[in-house]
N, C-alpha and C positions, 0 to 999 in steps of 0.2 A: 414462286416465292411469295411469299406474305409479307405484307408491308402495313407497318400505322402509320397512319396519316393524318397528322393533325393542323387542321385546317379550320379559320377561322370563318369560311364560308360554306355555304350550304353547296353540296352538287345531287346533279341529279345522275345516278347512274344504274346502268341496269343489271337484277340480280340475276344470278346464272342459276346458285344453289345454296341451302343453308348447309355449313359443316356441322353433320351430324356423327354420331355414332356408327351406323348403317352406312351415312358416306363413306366413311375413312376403312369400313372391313369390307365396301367393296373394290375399292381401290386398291388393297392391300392383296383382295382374292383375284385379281387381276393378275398380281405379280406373279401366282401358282400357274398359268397359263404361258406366261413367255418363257422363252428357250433361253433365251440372248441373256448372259448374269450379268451383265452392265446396264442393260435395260431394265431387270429382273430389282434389280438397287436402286435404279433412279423410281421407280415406281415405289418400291418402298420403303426412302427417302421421303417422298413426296406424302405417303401414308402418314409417315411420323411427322413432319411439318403439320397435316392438315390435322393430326391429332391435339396438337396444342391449343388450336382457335376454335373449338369444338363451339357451337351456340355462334359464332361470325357466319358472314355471309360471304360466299365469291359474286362479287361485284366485277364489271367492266365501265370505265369510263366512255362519253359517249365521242367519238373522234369529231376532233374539231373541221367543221366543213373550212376548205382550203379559200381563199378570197379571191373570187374572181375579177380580172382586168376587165378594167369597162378604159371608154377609148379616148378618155380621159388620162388613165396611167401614163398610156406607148409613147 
């Protein structure tokens, strides 16, 4: 799912892929390849979302390292 996110702070996260034109018709040529018609829709669901934010980027945020117990915590 695509999400905006309007945030008042800088992040830093990493880009995976621009949504292009060529993105979105190979995903969509994807779909002519599965059997599965549920699969077959969720693929090209996913085509027609990623068609709207055409020029966006797919970003990941970067996962926050979990805080480690020093022996002070226990």
């Amino acid at each position: 799912m695509i999400q905006n996110h309007v945030d008042n702070e800088n992040k830093i996260v990493t880009v995976h892929q621009k949504i292009t034109h060529d993105f979105v018709l190979d995903i969509y040529e994807q779909s002519l390849h599965v059997d599965d018609p549920v699969q077959r829709e969720a693929i090209i669901e996913t085509a027609r979302l990623l068609s709207a934010s055409i020029g966006d980027y797919l970003t990941e945020d970067p996962v926050e390292p979990k805080s480690k117990k020093t022996k002070s915590d226990s």
